[in-house]
N, C-alpha and C positions, 0 to 999 in steps of 0.2 A: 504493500500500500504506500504511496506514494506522499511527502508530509501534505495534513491538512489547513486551511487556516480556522481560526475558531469560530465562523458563524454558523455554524449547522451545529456545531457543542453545544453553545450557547442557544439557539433557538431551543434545543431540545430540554438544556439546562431551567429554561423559565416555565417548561410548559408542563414540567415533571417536577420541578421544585427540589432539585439538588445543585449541588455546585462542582464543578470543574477543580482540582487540584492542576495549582500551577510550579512547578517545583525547578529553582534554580540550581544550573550545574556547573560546573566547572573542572571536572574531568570524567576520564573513560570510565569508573568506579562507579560514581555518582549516577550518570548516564545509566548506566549497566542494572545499578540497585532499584534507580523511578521505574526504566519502561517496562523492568523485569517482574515488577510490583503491580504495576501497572496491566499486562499482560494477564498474570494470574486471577487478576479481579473482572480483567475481562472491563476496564476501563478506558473513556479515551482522557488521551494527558497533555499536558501542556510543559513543553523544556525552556525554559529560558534563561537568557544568560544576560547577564548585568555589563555595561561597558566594559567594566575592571578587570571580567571575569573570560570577557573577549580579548584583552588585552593580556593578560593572564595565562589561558590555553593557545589563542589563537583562532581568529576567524575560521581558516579553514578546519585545522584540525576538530573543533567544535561541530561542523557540517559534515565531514567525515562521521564522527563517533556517531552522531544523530540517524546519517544514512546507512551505518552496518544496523543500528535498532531496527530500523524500518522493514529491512534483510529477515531481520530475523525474527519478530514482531508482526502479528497483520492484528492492532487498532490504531485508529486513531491520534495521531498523535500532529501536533504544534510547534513549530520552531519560532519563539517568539524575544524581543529584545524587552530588558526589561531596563524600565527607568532610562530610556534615551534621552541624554544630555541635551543635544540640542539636531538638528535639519540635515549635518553632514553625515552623523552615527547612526542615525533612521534610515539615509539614502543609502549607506554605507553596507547596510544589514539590508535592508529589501536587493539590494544588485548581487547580495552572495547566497541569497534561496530564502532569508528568513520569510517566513507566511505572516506572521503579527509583529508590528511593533508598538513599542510604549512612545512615546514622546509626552516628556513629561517638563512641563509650562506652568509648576504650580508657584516654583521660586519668583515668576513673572507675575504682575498686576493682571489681572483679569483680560483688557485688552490685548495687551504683549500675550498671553496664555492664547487665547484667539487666534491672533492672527500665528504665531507658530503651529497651533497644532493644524490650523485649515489649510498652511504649508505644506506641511506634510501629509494629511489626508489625501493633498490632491495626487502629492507624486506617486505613491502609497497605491492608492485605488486606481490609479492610471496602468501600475503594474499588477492588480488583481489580491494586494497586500494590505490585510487589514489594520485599523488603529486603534489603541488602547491611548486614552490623556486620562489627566489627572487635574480634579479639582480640588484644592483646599489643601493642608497641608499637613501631614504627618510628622510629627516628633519624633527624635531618635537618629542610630548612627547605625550604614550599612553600606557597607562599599564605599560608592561617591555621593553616597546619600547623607547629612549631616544635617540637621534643623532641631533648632535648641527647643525644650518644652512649650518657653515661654514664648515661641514666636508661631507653636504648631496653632491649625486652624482649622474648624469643622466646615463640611459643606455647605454652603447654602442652597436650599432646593430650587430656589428663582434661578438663580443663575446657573444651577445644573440646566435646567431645560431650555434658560439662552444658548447657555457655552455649547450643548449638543446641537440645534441648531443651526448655529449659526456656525460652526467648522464641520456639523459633517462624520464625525467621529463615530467610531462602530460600538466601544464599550468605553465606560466610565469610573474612573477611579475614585472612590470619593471618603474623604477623611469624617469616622463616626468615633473615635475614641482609641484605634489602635496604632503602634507605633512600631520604626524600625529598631530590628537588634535583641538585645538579651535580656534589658531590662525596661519592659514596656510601662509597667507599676508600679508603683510605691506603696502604695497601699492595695483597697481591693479594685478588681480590673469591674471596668466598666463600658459597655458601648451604651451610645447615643441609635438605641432601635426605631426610634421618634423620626429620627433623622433620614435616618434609613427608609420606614414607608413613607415618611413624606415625597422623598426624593423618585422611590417607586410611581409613586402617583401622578409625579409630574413627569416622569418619562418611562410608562410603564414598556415599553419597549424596546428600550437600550440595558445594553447586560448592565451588570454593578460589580466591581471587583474589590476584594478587599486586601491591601497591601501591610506589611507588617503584623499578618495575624498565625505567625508560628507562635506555638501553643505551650514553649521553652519547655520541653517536658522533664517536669520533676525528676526523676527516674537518672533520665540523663545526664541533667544538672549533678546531680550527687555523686553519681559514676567518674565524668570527670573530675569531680573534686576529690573521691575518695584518693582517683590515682593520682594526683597534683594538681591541678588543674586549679584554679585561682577564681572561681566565679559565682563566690558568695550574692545571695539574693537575687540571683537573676527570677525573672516571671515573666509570662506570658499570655496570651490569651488562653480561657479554659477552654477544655473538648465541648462543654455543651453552649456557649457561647458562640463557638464557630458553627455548631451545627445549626441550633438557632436563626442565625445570620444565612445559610444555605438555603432557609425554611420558609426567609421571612422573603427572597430575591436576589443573592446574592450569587454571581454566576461564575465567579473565579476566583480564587482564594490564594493568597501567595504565602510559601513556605519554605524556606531559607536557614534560618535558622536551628530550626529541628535535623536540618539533614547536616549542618554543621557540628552540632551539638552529639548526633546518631555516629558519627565518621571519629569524632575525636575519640568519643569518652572508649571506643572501643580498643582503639589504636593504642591511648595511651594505657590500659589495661595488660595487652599483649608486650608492649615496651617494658610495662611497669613489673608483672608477674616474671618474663624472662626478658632480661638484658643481655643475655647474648643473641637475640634476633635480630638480625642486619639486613636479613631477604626479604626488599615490601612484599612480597607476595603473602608471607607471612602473617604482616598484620591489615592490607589493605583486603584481602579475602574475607574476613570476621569484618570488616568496616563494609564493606559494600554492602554483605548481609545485612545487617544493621539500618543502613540506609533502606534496603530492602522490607524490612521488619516495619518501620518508620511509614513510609508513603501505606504501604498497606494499612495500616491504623488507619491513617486519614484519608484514603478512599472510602474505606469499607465501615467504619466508625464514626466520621466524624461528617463526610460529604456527601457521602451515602451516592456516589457514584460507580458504587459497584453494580456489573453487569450492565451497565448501559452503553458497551460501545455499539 
């Protein structure tokens, strides 16, 4: 099966009431652990990879790993750019096969956010490649993603349903309470659900994606620190929280952090129990699993997009 882009996910996503897992990679492991996850649930998935993380692997290499899944894999599955900087890194990624990209206009005033993303819609949709923007803005630190508490900002629904208008854009990111990274809370985790059907109701038609809602799993968190790991009080969104959010119209859910958190705590475990292992195959084998373990949860638990390819 040849990659998809995500409008036939998403059509299917709103009319069934589950949500698309969207899961960031950045090597063959990683790859190997989502569609292999993915595959078993009989789900379709979404890959994407963050500027850094292009920069990091490599464009192509990245398209390669993507096309042996495909090889080997027949669902559904998404090659999409996540959080594009700016007009060059969207053209950049749609001329090397990506099918979705993010261009993401939230750092921008409301017009400046306009007119960029209806930029890139056009060239975007000229080549049959869909767009994911972003209104409003998330707190927290990931990649090249950095925006302090005090500066984060909830959607407004008015201008959800200008800003999709008037650029054109296929899905909508929109900020309800969750954040980028490992420590999303300080206290108890909250979304804005308010916010959410309002926004539904003013564009019940365009998907709704929700960025920054790895769900830091407990479990994990401890693992890596039992073995060293230094990351007291991190927190995330809960499991029923995200499901919730799936339930109420939420069409793509991003998760990043759990499959960082699922790769370490294993690795450093293998490292930790024996030190004389030097051969990654050693401990990147138990990590991928893990990654493996991980997207499973949150297809089949939490997005309840199992068996829907």
């Amino acid at each position: 099966m040849p990659l998809v882009t995500t409008k036939e996910m998403f059509e299917k996503s709103m009319k069934e009431g589950f949500a698309i897992g969207a899961f960031n990679v950045n090597n063959m492991e990683i790859i190997q652990g989502i569609v292999d996850a993915a595959a078993e649930e009989n789900s379709p998935v979404i890959l994407q990879a963050s500027s850094s993380a292009i920069k990091y692997a490599r464009i192509g290499y990245l398209r390669k790993m993507v096309e042996a899944a495909l090889e080997e894999h027949d669902i559904p599955i998404a090659l999409h750019l996540d959080h594009g900087p700016d007009y060059e890194t969207c053209k950049m990624c749609i001329d090397n096969g990506f099918t979705s990209v993010m261009i993401d206009g939230s750092k921008y005033d409301f017009e400046e956010n306009v007119a960029l993303t209806k930029k890139v819609v056009e060239y975007a949709h000229s080549k049959g490649v869909v767009v994911e923007a972003e209104l409003g803005k998330l707190a927290g630190i990931e990649d090249d993603v950095n925006v302090e508490a005090s500066d984060a900002m909830y959607t407004d629904p008015a201008q959800a349903e200008e800003f999709v208008k008037r650029t054109g854009c296929d899905s909508l990111a929109i900020a309800i309470g969750t954040s980028h990274g490992a420590y999303k809370f300080k206290g108890d985790a909250k979304l804005r659900f308010d916010i959410l059907k309002e926004i539904k109701e003013k564009i019940p038609n365009t998907p709704i994606v929700l960025h920054g809602a790895s769900t830091v799993i407990p479990e994990l968190v401890d693992k890596c620190n039992k073995y060293g790991g230094q990351i007291p009080g991190a927190k995330g969104v809960p499991d029923v929280m995200l499901h919730q959010a799936s339930k109420f119209g939420v069409s793509k859910i991003n998760v990043d952090t759990d499959l960082r958190l699922a790769m370490t705590s294993e690795i450093r475990q293998v490292l930790t129990e024996d030190p004389s292992v030097f051969d990654p195959r050693k401990y990147l084998l138990p990590a991928r699993e893990s990654v493996k373990r991980t997207v499973q949860h949150k297809i089949r638990d939490v997005f309840c997009s199992s068996n829907k390819a």
